[in-house]
C-alpha positions as CSV (number, residue, x, y, z in Angstrom):
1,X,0.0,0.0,0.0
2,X,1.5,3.3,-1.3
3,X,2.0,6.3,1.5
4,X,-0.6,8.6,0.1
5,X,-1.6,11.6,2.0
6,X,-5.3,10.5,2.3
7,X,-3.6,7.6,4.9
8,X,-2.2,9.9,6.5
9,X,-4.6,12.1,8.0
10,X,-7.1,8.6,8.4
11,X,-4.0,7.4,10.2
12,X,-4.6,6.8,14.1
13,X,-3.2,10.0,16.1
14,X,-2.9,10.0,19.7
15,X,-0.1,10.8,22.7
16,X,2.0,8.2,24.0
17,X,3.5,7.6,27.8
18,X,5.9,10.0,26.9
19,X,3.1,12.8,26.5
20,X,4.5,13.4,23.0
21,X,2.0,13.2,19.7
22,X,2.3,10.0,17.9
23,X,1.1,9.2,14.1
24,X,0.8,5.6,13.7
25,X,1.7,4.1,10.4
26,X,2.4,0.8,11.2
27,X,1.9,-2.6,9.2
28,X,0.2,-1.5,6.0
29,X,3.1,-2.9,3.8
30,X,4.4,0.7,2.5
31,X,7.1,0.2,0.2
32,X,8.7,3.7,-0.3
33,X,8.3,6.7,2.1
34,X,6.3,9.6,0.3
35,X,3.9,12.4,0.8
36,X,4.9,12.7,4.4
37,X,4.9,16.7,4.0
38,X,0.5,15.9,4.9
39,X,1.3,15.8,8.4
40,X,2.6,19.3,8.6
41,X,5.0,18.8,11.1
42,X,2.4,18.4,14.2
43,X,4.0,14.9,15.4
44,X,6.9,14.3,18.1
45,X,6.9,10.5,16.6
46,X,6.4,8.3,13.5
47,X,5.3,4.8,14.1
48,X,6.6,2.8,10.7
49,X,6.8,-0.4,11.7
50,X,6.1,-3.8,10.3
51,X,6.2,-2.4,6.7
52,X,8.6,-3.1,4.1
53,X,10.3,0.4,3.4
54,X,13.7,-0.5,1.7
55,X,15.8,2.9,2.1
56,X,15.3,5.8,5.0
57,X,14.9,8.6,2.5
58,X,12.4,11.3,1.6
59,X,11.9,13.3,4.8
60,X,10.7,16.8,4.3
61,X,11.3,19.8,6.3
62,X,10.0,18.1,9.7
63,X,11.7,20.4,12.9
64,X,9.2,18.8,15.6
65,X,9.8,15.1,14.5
66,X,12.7,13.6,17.6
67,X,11.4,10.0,17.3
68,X,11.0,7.2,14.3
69,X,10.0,3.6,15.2
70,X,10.9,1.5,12.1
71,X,11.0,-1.9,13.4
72,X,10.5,-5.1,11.3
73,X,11.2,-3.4,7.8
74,X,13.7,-4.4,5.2
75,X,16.3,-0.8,5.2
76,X,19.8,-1.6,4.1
77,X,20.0,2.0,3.3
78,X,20.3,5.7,4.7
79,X,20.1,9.1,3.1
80,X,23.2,10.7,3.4
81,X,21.9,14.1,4.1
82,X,19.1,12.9,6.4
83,X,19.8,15.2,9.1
84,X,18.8,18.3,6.7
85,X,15.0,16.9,6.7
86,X,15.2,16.1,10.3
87,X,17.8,17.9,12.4
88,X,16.3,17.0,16.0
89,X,16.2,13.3,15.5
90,X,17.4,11.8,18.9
91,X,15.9,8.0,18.9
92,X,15.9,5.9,16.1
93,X,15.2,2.3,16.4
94,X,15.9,-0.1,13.4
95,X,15.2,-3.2,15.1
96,X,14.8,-6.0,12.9
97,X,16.5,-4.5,9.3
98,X,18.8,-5.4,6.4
99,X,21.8,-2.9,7.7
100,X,25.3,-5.1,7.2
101,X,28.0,-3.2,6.6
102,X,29.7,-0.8,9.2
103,X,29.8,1.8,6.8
104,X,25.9,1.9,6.2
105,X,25.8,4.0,10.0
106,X,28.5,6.7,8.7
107,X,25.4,8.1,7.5
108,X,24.1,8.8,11.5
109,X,27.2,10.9,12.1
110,X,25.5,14.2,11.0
111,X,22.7,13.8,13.8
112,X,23.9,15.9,16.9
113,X,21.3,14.9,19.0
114,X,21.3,11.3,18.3
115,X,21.4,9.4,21.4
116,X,19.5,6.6,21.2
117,X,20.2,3.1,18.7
118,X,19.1,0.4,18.0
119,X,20.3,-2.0,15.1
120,X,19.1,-5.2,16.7
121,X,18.4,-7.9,14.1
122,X,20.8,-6.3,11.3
123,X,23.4,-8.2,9.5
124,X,25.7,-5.5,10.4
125,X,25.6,-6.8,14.4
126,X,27.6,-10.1,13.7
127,X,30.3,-8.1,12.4
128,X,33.9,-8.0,14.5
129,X,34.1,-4.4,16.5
130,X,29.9,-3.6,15.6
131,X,29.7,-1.9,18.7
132,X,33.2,-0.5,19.1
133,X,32.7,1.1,15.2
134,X,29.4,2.8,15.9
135,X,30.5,4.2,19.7
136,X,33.4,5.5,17.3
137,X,31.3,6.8,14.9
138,X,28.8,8.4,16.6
139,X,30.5,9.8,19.8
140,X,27.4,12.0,20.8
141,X,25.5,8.1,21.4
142,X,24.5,7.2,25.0
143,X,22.3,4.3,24.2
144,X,23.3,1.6,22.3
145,X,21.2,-1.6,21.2
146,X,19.3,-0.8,24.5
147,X,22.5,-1.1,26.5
148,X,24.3,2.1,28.3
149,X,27.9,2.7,26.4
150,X,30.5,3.1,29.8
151,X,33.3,5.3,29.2
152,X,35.6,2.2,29.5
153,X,34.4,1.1,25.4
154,X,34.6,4.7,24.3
155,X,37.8,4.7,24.9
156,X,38.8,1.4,23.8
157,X,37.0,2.3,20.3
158,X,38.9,5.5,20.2
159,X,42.5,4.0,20.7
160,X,41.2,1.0,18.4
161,X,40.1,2.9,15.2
162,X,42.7,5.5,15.8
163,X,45.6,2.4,15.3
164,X,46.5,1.1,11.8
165,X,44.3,-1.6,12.7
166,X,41.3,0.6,13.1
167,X,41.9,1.9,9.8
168,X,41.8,-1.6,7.9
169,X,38.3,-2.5,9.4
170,X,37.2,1.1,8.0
171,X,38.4,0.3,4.5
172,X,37.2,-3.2,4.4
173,X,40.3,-4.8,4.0
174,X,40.5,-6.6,7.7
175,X,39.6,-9.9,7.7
176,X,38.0,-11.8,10.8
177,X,41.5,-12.5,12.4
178,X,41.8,-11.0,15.3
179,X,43.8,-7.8,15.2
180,X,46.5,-7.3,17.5
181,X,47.0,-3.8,18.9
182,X,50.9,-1.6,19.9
183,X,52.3,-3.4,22.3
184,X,52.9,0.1,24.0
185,X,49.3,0.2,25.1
186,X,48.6,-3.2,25.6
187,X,48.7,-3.5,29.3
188,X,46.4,-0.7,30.4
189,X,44.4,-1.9,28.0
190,X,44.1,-5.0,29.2
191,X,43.8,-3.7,33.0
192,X,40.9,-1.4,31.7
193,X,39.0,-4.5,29.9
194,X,39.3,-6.9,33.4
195,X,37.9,-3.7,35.2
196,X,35.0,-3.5,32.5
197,X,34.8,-7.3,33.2
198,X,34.5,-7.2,36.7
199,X,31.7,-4.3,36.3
200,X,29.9,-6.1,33.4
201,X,25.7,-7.1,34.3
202,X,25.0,-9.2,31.3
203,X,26.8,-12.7,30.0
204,X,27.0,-10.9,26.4
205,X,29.0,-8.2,27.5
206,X,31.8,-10.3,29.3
207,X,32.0,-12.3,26.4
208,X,32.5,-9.4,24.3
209,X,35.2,-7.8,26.4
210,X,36.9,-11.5,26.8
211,X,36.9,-11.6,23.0
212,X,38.4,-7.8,23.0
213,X,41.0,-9.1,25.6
214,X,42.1,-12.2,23.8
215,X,42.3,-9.8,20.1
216,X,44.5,-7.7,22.1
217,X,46.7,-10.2,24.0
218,X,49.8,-11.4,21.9
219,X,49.2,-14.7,21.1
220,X,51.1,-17.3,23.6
221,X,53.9,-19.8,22.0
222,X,53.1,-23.6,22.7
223,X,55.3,-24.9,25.0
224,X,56.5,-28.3,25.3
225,X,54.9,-30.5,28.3
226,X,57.7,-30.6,30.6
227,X,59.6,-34.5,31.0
228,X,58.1,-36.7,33.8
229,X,60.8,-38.6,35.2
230,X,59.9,-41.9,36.2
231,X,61.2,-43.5,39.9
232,X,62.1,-47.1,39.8
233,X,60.0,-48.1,42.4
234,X,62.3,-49.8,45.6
235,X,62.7,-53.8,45.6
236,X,60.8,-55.5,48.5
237,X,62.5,-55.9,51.9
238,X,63.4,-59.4,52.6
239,X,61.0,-61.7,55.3
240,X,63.6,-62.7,57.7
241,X,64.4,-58.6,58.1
242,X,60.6,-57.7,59.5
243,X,60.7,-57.1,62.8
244,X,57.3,-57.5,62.7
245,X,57.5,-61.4,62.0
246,X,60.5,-62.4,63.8
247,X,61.3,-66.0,62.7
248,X,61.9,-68.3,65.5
249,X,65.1,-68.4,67.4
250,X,67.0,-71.9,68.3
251,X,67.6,-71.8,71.8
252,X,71.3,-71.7,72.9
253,X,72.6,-74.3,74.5
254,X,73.8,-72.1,77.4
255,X,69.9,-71.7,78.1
256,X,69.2,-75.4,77.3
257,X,72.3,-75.9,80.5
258,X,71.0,-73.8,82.5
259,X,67.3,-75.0,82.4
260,X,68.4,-78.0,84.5
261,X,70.3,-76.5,87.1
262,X,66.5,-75.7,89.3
263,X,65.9,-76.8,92.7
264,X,63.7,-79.6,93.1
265,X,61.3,-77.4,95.6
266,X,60.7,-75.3,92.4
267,X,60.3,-78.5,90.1
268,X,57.5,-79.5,92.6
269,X,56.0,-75.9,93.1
270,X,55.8,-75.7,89.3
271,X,54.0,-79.1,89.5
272,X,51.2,-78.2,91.5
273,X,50.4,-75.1,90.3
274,X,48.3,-76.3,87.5
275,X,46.6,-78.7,89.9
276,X,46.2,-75.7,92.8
277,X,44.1,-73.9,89.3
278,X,41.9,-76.7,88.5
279,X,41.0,-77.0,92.1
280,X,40.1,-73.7,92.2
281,X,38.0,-74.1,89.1
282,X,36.2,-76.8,90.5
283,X,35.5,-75.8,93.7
284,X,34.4,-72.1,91.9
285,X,30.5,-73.7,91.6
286,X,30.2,-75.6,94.1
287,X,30.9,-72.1,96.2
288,X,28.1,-70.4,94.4
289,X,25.9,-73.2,95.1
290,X,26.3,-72.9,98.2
291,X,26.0,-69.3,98.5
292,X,22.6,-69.8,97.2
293,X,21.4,-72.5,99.3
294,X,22.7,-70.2,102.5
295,X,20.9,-67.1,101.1
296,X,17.5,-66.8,102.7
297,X,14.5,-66.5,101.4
298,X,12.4,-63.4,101.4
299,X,9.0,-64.0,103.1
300,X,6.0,-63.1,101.2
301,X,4.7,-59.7,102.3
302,X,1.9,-59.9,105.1
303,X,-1.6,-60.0,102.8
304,X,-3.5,-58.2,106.1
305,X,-2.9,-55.0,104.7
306,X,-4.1,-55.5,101.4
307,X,-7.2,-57.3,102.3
308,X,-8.1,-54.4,104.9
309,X,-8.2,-51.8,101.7
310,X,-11.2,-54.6,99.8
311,X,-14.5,-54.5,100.5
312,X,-15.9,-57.3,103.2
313,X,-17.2,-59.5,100.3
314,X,-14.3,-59.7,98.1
315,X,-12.9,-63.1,97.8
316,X,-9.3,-62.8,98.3
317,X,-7.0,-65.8,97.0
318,X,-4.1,-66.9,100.0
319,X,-0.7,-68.1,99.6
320,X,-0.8,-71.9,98.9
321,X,1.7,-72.5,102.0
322,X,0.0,-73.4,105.0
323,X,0.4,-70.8,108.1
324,X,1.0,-73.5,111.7
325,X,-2.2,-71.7,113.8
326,X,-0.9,-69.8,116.4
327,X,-1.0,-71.0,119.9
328,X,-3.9,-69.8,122.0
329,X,-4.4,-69.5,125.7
330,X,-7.8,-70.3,127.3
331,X,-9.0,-66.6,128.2
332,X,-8.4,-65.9,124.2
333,X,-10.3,-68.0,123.0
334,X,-13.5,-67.5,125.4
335,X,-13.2,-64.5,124.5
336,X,-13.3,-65.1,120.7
337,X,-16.3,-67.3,121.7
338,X,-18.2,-64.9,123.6
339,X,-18.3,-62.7,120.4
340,X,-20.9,-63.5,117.6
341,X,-19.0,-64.3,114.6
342,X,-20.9,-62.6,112.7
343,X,-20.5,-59.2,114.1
344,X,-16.5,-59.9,113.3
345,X,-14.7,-58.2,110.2
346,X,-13.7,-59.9,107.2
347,X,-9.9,-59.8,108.8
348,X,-10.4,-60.2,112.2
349,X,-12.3,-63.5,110.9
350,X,-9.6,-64.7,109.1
351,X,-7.6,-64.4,112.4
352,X,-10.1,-66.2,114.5
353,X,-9.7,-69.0,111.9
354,X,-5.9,-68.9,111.3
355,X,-5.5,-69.3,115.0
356,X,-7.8,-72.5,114.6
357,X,-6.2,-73.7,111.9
358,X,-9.2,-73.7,109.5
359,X,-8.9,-72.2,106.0
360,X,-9.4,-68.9,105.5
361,X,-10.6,-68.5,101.7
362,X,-13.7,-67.9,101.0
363,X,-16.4,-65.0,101.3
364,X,-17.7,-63.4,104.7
365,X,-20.7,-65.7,104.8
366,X,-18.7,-68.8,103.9
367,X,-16.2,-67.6,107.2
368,X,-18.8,-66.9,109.6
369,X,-20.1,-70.1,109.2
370,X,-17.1,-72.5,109.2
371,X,-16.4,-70.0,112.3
372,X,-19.6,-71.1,113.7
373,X,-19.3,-74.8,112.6
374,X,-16.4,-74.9,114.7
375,X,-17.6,-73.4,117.5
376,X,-20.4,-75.6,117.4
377,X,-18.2,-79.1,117.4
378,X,-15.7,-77.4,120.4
379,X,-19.0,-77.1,122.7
């Protein structure tokens, strides 16, 4: 679709964040810039995006316009004498173009208030030293490719295009072999690239300067792998010389003279050691047997308590050994006898009839009766 001046004025109009006026133009496939004297200069910013404009060329006399948005087209060209049409141009973003040489931004240099670029997407970025040649180029840039340009790369662009190496890449004839700079200046160079380093925030940057570095550096001679000398390793030490091991000795035969030559009290002291030990050892058990046969046993704890705590018809189970009845004098047991046994406690029950000798198991009933039973056969 041609760029006629009745698009232009139907064209959406409005003000953007930056509370400038904005004509948008974008994605109705305009080949060729034209007619763009219809807006009359009333726009801070030309939205030309996703068309496929060829060549930035054909500005007229446009003293408000600071902004152009071409994004997404196909320019591998710019008017030389661009800056004429639009003097106050400061941000130009080319995102997305057909831009490859270095040369094709010599063109920019006439823009003094250029300070924002963009080239993303062009050819022209996978060139050696893209960003080093446009920071040279255009020394009035503060943006870059949306990244800040640090004074550290405008000077390394300055003292590299100012060398004879500089001037190769200008005229085309350097090739992409690195390009080593004066020795003279190669160490604060190098010191200023490490500090750039160490103050880098994206991995693309420190990649770049370690590239910068390593173009700089002289190139290192190969040296040899130094000789490994190899250390026979020791023979083993001989057996019979481990201390560890000792073989066994002969005895000498002034030992095996003097072994006879003990008294016959020691001969028979020696004897009966062994048979003192296995005396011991016998007599060890029988010892602990009888240390447990002399050991008393511990009487059973007195169930009277326990049996005072139930209530008086609780059946209450007695130790299975018998209990001898106490002996009882005449005035006890009249006593007992004068009593009604069934006025009597549980316990004082099972007393009567412990003394009697009469089992004592059973409920209060079953007691007051075999009391009574008793009583009955003793009158």
């Amino acid at each position: 679709m041609r760029l006629t001046a009745e698009l232009i004025l139907n064209a959406r109009a409005h003000v953007n964040p930056l509370r400038e006026r904005e004509l948008d133009l974008r994605g109705y496939k305009i080949p060729v810039l034209e007619n763009l004297g219809a807006t009359k200069d009333g726009f801070d910013c030309l939205d030309l995006s996703d068309n496929e404009i060829k060549k930035l060329e054909n500005f007229p006399r446009l003293k408000r316009l600071r902004m152009l948005l071409l994004h997404n087209n196909k320019i591998h060209r710019i008017q030389d004498n661009l800056s004429e049409s639009i003097p106050n141009l400061s941000v130009l973003l080319m995102t997305n173009n057909g831009l490859s040489n270095l040369t094709d931004v010599d063109a920019l240099r006439c823009f003094d208030h250029l300070d924002t670029l963009s080239l993303i997407g062009n050819p022209v970025t996978r060139k050696s030293y893209y960003r080093e040649y446009v920071i040279h180029t255009l020394p009035h840039l503060r943006v870059l490719d949306f990244k800040k340009i640090r004074p550290v790369e405008r000077e390394e662009a300055v003292r590299l295009f100012n060398s004879l190496a500089g001037k190769k890449i200008v005229d085309g004839t350097h090739t992409d072999e690195p390009v080593v700079a004066p020795a003279s200046n190669a160490r604060p160079t190098l010191t200023q690239l490490k500090t750039a380093i160490a103050q880098a925030t994206s991995v693309a940057e420190v990649e770049r300067l370690e590239a910068q570095i390593k173009a700089l550096s002289p190139p290192r001679q190969h040296q040899p792998p130094a000789p490994v000398s190899v250390v026979p390793t020791p023979p083993p030490a001989p057996a019979a010389a481990s201390p560890k091991n000792p073989s066994p000795r002969k005895s000498s035969p002034k030992k095996a003279a003097s072994s006879p030559k003990k008294s016959p009290a020691k001969e028979a002291a020696a004897v009966a050691s062994p048979a003192k030990k296995e005396a011991a050892v016998v007599a060890s058990p029988a010892k602990k047997e009888a240390v447990k046969k002399e050991s008393p046993v511990k009487a059973p704890k007195s169930p009277v308590k326990a049996r005072a705590a139930s209530s008086d018809d609780m059946e209450v189970d007695e130790p299975s050994t018998p209990v001898k009845p106490a002996a009882q004098t005449p005035s006890a047991k009249r006593a007992k006898l004068a009593t009604p046994a069934s006025s009597l406690k549980v316990t004082e029950l099972k007393e009567e009839l412990k003394r009697r000798g009469l089992p004592t198991k059973g409920v209060k009933a079953e007691l007051v009766a075999r009391l009574e039973a008793d009583d009955a056969q003793h009158d």
